[in-house]
Jmol script that loads the backbone (N, CA, C; Angstrom):
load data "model"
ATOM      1  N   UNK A   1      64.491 157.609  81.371  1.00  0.00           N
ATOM      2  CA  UNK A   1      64.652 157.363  79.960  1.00  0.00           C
ATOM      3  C   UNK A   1      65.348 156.033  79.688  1.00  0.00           C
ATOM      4  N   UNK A   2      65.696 155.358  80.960  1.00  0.00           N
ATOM      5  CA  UNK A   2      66.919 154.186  80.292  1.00  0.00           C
ATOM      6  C   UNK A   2      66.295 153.567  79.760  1.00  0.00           C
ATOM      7  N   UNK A   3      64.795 152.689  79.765  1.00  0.00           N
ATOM      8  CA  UNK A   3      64.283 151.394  79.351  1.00  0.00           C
ATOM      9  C   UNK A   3      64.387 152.156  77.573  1.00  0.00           C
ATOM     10  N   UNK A   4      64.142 152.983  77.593  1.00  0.00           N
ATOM     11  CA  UNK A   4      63.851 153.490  76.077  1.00  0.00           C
ATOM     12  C   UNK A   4      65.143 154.189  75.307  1.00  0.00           C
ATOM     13  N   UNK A   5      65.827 153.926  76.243  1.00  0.00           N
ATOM     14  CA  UNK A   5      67.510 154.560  75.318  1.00  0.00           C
ATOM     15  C   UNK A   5      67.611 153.896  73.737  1.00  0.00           C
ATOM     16  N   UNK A   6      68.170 154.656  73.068  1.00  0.00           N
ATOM     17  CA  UNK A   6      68.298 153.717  71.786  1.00  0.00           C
ATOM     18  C   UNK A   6      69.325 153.159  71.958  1.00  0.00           C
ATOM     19  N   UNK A   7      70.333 153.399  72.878  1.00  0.00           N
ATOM     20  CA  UNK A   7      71.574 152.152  72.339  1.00  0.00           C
ATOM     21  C   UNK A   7      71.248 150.809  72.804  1.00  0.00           C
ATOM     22  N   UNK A   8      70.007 150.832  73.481  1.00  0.00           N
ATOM     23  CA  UNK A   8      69.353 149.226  74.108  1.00  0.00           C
ATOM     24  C   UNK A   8      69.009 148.757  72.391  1.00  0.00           C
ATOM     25  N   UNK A   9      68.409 149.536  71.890  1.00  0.00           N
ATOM     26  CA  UNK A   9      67.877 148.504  70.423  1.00  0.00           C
ATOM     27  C   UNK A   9      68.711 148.507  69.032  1.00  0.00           C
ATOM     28  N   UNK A  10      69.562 149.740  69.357  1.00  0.00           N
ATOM     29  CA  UNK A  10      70.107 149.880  68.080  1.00  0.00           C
ATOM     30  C   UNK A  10      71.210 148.307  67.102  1.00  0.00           C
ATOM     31  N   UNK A  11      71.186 147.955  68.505  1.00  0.00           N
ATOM     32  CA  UNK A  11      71.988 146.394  68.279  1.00  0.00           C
ATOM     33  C   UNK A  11      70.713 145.374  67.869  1.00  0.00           C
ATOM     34  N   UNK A  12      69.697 145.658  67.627  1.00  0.00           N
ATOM     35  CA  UNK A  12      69.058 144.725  66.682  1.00  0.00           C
ATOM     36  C   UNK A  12      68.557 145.292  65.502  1.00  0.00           C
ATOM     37  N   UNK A  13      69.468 146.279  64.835  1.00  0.00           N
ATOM     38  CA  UNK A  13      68.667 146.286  63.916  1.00  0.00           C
ATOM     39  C   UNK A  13      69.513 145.659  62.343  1.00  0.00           C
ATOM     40  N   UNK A  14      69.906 144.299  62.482  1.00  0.00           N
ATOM     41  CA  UNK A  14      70.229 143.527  61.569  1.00  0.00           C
ATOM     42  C   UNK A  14      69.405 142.685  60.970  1.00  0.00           C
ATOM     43  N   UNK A  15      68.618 142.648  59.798  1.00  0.00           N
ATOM     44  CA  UNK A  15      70.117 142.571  58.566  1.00  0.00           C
ATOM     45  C   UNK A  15      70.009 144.177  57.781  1.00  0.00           C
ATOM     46  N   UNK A  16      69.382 144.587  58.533  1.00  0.00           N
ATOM     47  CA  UNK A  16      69.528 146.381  57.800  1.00  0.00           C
ATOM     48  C   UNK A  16      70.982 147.218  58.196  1.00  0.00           C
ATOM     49  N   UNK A  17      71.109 147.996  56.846  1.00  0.00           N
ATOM     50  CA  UNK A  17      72.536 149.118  57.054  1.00  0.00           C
ATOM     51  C   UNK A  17      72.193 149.843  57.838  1.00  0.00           C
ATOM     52  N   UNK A  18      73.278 150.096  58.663  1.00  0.00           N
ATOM     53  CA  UNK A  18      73.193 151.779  59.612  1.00  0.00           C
ATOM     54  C   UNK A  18      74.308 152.391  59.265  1.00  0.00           C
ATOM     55  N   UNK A  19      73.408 153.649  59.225  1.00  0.00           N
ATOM     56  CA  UNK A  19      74.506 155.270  59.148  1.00  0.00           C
ATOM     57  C   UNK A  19      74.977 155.590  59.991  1.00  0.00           C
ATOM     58  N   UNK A  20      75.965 156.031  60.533  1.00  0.00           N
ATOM     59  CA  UNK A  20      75.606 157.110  61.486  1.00  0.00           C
ATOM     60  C   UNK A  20      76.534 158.193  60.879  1.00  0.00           C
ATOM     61  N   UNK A  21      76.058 159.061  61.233  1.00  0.00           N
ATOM     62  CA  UNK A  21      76.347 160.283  61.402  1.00  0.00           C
ATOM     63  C   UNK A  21      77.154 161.246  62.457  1.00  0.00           C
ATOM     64  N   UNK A  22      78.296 161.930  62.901  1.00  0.00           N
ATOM     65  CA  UNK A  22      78.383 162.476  64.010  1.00  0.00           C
ATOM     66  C   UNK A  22      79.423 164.036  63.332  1.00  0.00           C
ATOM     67  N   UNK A  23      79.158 164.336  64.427  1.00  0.00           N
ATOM     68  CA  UNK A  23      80.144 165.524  64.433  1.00  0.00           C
ATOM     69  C   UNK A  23      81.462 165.756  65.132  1.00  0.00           C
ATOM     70  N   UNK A  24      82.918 165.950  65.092  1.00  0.00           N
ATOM     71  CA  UNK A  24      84.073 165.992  65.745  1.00  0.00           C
ATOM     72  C   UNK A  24      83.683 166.964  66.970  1.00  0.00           C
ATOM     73  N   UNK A  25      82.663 168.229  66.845  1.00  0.00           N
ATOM     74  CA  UNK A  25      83.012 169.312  68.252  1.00  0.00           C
ATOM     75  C   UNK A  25      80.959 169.358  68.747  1.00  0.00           C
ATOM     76  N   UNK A  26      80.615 168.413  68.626  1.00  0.00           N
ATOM     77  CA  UNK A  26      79.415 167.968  69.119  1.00  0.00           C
ATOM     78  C   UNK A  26      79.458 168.170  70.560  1.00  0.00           C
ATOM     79  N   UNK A  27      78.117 169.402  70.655  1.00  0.00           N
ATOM     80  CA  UNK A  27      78.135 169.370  72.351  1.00  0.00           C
ATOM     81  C   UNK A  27      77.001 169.265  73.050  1.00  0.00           C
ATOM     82  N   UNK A  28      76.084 168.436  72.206  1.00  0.00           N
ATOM     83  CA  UNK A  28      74.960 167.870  72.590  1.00  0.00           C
ATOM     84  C   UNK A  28      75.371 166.415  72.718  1.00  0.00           C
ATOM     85  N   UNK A  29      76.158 165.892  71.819  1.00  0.00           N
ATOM     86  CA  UNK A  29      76.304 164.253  72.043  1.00  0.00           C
ATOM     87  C   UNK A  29      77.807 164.251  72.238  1.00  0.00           C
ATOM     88  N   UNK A  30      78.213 163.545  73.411  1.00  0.00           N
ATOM     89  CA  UNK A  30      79.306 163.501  73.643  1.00  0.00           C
ATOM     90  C   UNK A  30      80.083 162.806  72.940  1.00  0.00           C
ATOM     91  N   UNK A  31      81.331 162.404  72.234  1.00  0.00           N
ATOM     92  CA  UNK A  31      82.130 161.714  71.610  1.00  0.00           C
ATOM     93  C   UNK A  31      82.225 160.416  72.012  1.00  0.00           C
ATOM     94  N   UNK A  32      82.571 160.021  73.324  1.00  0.00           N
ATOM     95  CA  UNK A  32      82.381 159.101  73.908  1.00  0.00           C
ATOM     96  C   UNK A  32      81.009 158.256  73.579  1.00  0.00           C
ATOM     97  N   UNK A  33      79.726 158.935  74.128  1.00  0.00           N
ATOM     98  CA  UNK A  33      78.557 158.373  74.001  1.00  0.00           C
ATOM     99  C   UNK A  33      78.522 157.707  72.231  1.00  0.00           C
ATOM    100  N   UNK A  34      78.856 159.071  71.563  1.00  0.00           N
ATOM    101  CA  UNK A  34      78.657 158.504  69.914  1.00  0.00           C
ATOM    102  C   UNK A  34      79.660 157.062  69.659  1.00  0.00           C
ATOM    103  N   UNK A  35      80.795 157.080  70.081  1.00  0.00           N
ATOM    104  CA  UNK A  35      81.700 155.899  69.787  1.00  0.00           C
ATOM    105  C   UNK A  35      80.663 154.386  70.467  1.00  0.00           C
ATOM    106  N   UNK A  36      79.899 155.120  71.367  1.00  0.00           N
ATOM    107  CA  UNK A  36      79.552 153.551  72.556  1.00  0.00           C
ATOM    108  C   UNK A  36      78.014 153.257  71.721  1.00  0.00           C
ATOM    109  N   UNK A  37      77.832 154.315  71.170  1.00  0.00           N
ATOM    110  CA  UNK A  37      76.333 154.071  70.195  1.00  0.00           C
ATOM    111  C   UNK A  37      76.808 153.180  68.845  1.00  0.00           C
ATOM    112  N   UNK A  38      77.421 153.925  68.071  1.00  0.00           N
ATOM    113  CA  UNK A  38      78.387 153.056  67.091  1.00  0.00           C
ATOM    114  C   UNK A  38      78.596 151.500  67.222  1.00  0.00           C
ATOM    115  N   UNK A  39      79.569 151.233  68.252  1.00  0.00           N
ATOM    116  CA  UNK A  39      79.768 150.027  68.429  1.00  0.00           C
ATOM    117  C   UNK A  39      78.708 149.115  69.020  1.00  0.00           C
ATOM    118  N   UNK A  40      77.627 149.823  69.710  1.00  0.00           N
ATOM    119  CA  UNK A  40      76.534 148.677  69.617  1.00  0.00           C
ATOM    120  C   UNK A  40      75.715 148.440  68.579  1.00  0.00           C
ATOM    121  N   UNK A  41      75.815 149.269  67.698  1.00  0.00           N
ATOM    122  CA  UNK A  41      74.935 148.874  66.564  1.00  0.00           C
ATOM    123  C   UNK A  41      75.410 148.142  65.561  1.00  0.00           C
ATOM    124  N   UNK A  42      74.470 146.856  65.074  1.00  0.00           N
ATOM    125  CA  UNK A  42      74.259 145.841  64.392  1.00  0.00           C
ATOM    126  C   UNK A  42      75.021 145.987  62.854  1.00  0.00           C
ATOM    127  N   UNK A  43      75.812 145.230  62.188  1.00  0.00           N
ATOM    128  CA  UNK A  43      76.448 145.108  61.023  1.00  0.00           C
ATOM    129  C   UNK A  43      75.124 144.607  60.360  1.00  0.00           C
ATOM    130  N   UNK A  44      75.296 145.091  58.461  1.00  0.00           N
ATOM    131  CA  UNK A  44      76.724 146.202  58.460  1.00  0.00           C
ATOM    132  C   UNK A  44      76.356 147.421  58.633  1.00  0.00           C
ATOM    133  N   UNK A  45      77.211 148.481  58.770  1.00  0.00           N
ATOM    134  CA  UNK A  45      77.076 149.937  59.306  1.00  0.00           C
ATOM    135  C   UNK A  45      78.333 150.645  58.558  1.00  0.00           C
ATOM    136  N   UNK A  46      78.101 151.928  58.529  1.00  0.00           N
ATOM    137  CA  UNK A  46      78.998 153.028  57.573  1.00  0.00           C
ATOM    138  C   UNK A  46      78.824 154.552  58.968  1.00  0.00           C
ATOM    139  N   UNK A  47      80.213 154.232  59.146  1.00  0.00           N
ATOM    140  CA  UNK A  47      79.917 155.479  59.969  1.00  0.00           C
ATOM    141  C   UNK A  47      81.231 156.539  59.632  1.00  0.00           C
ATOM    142  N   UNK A  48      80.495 157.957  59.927  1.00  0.00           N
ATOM    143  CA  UNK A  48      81.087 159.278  59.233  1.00  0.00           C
ATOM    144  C   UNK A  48      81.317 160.592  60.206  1.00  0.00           C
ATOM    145  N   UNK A  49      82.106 160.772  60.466  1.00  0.00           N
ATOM    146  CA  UNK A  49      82.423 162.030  60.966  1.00  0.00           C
ATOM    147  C   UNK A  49      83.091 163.512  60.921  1.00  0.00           C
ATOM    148  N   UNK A  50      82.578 164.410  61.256  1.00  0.00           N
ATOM    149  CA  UNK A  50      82.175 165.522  60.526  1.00  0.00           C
ATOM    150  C   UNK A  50      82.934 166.927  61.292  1.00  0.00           C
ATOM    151  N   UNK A  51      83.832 167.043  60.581  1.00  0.00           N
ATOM    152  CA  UNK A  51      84.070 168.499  61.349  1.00  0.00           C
ATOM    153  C   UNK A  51      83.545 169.559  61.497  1.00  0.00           C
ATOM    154  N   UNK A  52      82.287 169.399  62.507  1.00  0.00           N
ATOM    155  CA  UNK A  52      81.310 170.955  62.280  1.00  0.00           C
ATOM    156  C   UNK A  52      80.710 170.314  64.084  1.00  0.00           C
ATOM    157  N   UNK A  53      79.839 171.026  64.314  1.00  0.00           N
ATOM    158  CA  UNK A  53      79.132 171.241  65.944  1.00  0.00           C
ATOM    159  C   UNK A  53      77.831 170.188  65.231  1.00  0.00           C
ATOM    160  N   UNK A  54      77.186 170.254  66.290  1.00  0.00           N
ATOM    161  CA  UNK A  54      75.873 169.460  66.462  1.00  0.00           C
ATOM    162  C   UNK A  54      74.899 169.543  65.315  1.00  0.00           C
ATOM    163  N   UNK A  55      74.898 170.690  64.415  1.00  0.00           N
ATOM    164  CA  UNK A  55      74.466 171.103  63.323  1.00  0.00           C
ATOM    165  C   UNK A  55      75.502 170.191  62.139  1.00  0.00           C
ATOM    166  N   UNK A  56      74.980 169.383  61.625  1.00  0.00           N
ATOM    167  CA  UNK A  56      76.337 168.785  60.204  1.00  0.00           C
ATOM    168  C   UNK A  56      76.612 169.828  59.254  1.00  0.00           C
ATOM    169  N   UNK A  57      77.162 169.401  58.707  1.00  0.00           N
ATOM    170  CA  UNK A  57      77.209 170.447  57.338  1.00  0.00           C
ATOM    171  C   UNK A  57      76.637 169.813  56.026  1.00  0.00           C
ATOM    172  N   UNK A  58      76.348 170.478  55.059  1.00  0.00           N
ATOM    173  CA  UNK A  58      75.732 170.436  54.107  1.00  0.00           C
ATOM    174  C   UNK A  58      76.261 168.931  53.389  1.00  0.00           C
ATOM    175  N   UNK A  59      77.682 168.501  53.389  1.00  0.00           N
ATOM    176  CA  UNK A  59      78.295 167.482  53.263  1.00  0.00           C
ATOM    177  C   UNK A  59      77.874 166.415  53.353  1.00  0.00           C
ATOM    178  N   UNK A  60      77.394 165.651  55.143  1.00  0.00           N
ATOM    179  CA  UNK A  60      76.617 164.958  55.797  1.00  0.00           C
ATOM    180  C   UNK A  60      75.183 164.690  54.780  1.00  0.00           C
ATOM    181  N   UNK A  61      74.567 165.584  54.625  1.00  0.00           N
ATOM    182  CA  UNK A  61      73.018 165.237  53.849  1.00  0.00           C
ATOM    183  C   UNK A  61      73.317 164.875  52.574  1.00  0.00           C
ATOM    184  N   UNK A  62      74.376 165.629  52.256  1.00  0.00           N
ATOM    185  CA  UNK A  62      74.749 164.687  50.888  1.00  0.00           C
ATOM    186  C   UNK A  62      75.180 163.251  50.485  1.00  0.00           C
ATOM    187  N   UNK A  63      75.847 162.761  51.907  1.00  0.00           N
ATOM    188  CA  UNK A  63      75.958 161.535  52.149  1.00  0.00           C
ATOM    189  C   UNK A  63      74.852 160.849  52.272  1.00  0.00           C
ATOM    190  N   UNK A  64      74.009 161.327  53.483  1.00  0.00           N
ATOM    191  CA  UNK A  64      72.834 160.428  53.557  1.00  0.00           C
ATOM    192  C   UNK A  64      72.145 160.460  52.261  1.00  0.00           C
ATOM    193  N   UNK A  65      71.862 161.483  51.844  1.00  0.00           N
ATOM    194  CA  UNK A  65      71.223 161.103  50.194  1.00  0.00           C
ATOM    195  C   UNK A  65      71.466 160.042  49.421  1.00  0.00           C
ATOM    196  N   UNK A  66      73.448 159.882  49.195  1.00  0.00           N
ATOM    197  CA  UNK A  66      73.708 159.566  48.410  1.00  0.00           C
ATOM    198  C   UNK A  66      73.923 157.691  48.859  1.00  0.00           C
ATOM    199  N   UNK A  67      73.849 157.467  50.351  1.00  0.00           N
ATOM    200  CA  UNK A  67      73.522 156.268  50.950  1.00  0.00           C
ATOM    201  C   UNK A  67      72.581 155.716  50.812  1.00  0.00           C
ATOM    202  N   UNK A  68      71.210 156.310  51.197  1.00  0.00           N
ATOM    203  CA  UNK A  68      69.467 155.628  51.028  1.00  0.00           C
ATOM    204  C   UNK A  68      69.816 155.833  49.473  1.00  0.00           C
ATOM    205  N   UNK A  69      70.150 156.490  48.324  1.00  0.00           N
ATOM    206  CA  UNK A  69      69.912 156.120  47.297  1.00  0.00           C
ATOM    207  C   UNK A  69      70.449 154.574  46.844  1.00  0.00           C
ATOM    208  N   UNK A  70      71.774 154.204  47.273  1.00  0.00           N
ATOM    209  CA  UNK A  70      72.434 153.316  47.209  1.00  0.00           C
ATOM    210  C   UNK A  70      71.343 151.429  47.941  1.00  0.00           C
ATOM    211  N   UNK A  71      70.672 152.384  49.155  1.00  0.00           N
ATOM    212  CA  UNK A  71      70.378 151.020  50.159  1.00  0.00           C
ATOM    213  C   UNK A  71      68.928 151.347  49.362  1.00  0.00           C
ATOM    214  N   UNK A  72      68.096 152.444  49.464  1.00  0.00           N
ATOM    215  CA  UNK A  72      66.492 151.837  49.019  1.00  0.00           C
ATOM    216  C   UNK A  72      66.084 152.342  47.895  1.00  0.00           C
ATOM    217  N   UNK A  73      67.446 152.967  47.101  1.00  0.00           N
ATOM    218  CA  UNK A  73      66.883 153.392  45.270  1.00  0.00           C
ATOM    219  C   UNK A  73      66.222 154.491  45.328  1.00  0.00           C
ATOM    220  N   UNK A  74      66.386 155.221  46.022  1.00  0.00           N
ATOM    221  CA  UNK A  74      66.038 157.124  45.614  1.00  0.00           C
ATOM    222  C   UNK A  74      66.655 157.566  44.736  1.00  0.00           C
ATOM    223  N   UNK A  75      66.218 158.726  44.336  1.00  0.00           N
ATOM    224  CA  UNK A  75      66.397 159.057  42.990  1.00  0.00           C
ATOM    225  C   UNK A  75      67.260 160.378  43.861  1.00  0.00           C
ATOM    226  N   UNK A  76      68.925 160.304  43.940  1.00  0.00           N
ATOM    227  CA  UNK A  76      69.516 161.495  44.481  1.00  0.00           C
ATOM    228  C   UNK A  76      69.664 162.921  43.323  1.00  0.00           C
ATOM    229  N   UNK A  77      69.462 162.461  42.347  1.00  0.00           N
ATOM    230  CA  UNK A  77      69.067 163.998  41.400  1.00  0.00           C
ATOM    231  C   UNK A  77      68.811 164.724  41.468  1.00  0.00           C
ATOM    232  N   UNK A  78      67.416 164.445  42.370  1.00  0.00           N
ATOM    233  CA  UNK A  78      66.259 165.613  43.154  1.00  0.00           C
ATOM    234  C   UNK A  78      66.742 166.012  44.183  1.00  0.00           C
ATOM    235  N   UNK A  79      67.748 165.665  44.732  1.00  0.00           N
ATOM    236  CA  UNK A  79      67.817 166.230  46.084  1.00  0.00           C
ATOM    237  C   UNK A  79      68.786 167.419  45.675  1.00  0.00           C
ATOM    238  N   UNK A  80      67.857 168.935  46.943  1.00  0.00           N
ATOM    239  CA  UNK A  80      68.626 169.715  46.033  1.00  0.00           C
ATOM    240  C   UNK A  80      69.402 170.875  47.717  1.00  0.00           C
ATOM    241  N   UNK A  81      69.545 169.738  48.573  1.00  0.00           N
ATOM    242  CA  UNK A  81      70.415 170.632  49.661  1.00  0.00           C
ATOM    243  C   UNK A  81      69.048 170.372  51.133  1.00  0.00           C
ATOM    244  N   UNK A  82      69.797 170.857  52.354  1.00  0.00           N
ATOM    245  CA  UNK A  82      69.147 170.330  53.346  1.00  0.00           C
ATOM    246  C   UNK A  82      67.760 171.544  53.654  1.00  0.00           C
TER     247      UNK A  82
END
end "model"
wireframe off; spacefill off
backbone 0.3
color backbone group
């Protein structure tokens, strides 16, 4: 899987925003790994973390909603939960 890892590309994806997303008791993605994904990726970036397991909480989607509405003009009104 290495040639195709995303933390190889995630550092080009400027001049676009990145989210990320993570969870504090994540036991699919290690904490470590998420911090080393984070910091390779390209400014600017908004990153959020979440006290819940690998599953976010309802919170998280409300963010991302309320982010792409902000970066590509969705209409977050409609959004009505994950």
């Amino acid at each position: 899987m290495k040639p195709i890892e995303p933390i190889r590309f995630v550092g080009r994806g400027a001049p676009a925003r990145l989210f990320f997303q993570n969870a504090l008791r994540d036991q699919a993605v290690a904490r470590d790994d998420a911090l080393a994904y984070q910091a390779a990726g390209s400014e600017p970036k908004r990153i959020e973390w979440y006290e819940s397991d690998h599953f976010l909480p309802d919170e998280a989607f409300q963010h991302m909603v309320e982010w792409l509405a902000d970066e590509i003009g969705i209409d977050a009104s409609q959004f009505t939960g994950p």
